[in-house]
C-alpha positions as CSV (number, residue, x, y, z in Angstrom):
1,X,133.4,-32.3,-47.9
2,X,137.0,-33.4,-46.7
3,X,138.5,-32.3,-43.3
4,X,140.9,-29.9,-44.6
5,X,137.8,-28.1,-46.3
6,X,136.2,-28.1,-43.0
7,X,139.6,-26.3,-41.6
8,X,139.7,-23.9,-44.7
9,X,136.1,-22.9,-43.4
10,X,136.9,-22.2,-40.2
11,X,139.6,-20.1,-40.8
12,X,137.5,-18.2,-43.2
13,X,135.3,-16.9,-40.2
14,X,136.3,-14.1,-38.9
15,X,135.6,-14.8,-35.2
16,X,136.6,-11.1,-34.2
17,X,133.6,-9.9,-36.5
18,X,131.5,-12.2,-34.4
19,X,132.6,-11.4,-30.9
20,X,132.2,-7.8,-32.0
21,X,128.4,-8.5,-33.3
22,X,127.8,-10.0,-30.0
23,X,129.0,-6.3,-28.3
24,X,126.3,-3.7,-27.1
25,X,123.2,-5.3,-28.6
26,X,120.2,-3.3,-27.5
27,X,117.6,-5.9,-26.0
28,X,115.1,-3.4,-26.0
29,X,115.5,-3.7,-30.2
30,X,116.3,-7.1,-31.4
31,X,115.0,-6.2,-34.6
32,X,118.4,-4.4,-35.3
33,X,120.9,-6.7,-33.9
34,X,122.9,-8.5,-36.7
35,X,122.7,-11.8,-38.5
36,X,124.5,-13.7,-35.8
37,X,122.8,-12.7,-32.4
38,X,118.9,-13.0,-33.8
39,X,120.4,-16.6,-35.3
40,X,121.5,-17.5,-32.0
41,X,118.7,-16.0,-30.0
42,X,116.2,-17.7,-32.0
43,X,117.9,-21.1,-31.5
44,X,117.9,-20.6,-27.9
45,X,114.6,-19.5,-27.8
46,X,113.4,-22.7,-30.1
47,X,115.5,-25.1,-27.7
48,X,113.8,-23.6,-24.4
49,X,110.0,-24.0,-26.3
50,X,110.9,-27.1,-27.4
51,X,112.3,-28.2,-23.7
52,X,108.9,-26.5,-21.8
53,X,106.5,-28.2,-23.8
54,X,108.1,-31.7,-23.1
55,X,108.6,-30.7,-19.1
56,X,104.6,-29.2,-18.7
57,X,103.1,-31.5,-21.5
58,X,104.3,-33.9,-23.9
59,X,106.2,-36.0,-21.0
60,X,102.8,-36.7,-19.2
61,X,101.3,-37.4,-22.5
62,X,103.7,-39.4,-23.5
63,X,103.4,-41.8,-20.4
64,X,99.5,-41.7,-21.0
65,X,100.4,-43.0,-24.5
66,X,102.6,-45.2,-23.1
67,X,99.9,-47.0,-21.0
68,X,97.0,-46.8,-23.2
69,X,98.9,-49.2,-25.5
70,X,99.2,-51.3,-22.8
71,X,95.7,-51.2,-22.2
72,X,95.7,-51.6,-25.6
73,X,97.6,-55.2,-25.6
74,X,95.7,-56.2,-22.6
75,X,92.6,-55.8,-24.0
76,X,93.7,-57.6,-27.7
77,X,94.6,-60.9,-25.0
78,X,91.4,-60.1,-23.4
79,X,89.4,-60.4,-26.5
80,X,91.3,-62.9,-28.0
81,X,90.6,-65.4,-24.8
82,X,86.6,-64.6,-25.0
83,X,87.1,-65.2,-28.9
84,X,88.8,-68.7,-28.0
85,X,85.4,-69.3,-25.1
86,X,83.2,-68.5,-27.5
87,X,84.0,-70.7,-30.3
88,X,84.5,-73.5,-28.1
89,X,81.3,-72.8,-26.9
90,X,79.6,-75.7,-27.4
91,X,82.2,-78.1,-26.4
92,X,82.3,-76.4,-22.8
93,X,78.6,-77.2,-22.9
94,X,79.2,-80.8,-23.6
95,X,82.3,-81.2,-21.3
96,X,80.5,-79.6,-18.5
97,X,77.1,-81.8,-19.6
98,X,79.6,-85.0,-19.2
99,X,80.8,-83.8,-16.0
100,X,77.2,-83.1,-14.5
101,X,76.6,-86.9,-15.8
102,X,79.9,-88.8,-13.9
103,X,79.0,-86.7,-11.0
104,X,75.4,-88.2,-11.0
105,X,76.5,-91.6,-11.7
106,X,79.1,-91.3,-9.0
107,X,76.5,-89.7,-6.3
108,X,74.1,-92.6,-6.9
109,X,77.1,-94.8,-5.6
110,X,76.6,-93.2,-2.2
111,X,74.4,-94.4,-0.2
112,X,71.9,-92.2,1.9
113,X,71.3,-92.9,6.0
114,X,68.7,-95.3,5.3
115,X,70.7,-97.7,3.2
116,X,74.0,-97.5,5.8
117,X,73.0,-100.5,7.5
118,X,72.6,-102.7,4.3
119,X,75.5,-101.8,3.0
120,X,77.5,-102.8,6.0
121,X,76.0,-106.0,6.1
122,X,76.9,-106.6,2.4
123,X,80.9,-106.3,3.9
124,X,80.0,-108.2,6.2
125,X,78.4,-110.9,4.3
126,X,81.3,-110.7,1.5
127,X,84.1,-111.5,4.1
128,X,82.3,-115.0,5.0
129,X,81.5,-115.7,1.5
130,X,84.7,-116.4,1.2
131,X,84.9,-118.4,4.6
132,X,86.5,-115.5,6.7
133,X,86.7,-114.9,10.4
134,X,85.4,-111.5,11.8
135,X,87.0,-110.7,14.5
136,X,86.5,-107.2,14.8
137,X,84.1,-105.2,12.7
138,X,83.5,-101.8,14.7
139,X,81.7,-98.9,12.6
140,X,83.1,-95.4,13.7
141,X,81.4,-92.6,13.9
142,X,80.5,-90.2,10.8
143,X,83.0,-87.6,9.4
144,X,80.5,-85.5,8.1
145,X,81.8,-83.1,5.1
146,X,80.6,-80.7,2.6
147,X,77.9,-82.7,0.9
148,X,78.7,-86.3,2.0
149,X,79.6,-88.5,5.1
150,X,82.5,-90.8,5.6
151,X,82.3,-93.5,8.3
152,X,85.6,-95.7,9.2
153,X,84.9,-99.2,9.7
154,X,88.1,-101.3,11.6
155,X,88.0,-104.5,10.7
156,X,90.1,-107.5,11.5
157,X,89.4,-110.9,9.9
158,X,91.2,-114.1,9.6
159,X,91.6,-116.8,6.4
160,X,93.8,-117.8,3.8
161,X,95.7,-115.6,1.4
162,X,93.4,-116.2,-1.5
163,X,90.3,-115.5,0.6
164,X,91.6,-112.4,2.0
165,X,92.6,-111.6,-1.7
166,X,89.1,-112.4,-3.3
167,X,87.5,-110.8,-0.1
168,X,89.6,-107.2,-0.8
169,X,88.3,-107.7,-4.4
170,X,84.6,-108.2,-3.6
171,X,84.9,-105.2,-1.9
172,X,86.6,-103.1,-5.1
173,X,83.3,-104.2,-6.8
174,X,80.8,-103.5,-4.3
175,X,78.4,-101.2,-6.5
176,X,78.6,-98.8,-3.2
177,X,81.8,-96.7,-2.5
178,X,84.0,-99.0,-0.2
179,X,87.8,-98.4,-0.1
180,X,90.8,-100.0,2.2
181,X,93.3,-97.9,4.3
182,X,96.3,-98.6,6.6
183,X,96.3,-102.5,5.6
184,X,98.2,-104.7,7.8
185,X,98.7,-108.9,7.3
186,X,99.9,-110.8,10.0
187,X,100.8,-114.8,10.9
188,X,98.0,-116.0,13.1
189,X,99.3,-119.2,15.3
190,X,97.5,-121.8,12.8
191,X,98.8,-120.7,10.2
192,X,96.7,-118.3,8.4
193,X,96.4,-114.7,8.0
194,X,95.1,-111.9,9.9
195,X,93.9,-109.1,7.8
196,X,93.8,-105.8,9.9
197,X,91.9,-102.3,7.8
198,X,90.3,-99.3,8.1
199,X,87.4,-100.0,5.5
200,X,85.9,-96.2,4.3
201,X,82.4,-96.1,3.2
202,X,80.5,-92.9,2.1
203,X,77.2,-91.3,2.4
204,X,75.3,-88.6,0.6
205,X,73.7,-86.1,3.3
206,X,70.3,-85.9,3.1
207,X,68.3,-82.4,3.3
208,X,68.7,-82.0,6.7
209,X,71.6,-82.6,7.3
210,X,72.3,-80.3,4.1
211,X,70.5,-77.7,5.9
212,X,72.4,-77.9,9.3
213,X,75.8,-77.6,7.3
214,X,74.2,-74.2,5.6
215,X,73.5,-72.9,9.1
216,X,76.6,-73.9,10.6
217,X,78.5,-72.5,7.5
218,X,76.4,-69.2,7.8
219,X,77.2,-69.0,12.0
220,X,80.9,-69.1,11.1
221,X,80.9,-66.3,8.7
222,X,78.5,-64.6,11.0
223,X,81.2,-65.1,14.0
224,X,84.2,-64.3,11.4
225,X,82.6,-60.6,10.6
């Protein structure tokens, strides 16, 4: 259909006819108005069910469809992440089995109270194997945290640069945890070295003391509430 057939329709209807079938209608009898009111009243009347029904219902359901699917999607991830767990079951298990292994191996490097005083005599003993001078080896006191100890050690010894070398090494391979902080060389007036350090040794508590850090941990939650 072209635009000039569009025209010739329009000025085929006879728009006085309709203005006049609008005229007088009864609306007590519908049923007897003519073609072009009941046309137009039951497009209004369609319209205004159509516009209720989305006000009063289909707008909330709508936004209750709206976030089921995105319950929907989150639950798909949901499942897909369990899917992934549960596949890779078994190499949780042996990650975690590894884990629970290094830990071991690296708890039995800490010493308990009773071997302390050994191991601090092994430092000592390594610094003049190599034909070092103590001149300060003070023990601090212990740091105590979750499951372990720390205790600071300053040291200061003198010797020559490859003994102070070696000596540093001999501690690196002490079978015991022993590291070496806030290192420090300095001239000494014949000539060698003087090695200053805050050596750091660690301790595993034993059950008492593991007991005294539950009760102090349940007296601060107790103090918190």
């Amino acid at each position: 259909m072209t635009s000039k057939d569009v025209f010739s329709g329009l000025r085929d209807i006879d728009f006085q006819r309709l203005q006049q079938d609008f005229q007088n209608l009864d609306p007590n009898d519908p049923g007897v108005w003519p073609l072009a009111p009941r046309v137009a009243a039951f497009l209004f009347l369609f319209v205004a069910t159509i516009a209720a029904a989305w006000w009063f219902d289909w707008s909330d359901q709508a936004a209750l469809l709206e976030k089921r699917q995105a319950e929907e999607q989150q639950l798909r991830q949901d499942w897909l992440g369990k899917k992934r767990m549960a596949v890779n079951l078994d190499e949780h298990k042996r990650q975690l089995a590894e884990i629970d292994r290094q830990f071991g191996a690296l708890l039995k490097q800490l010493p308990n109270r009773a071997e302390m005083d050994s191991l601090l005599s092994d430092i000592n003993q390594a610094g003049l194997g190599r034909g070092l001078q103590f001149e300060l080896f003070k023990p601090g006191s212990d740091q105590v945290k979750d499951f372990y100890a720390e205790m600071p050690i300053e040291i200061r010894v003198t010797g020559g640069y490859h003994d102070l070398g070696e000596f540093a090494s001999d501690v690196a391979r002490m079978p015991r945890i022993v590291t070496l902080n806030n290192v420090s060389l300095d001239s000494a007036a014949d000539g060698r070295l003087v090695l200053e350090a805050k050596a750091t040794t660690y301790r595993y508590l034993d059950e008492d003391e593991l007991a005294q850090q539950r009760q102090a941990a349940k007296a601060a939650q107790g103090k918190k509430r």
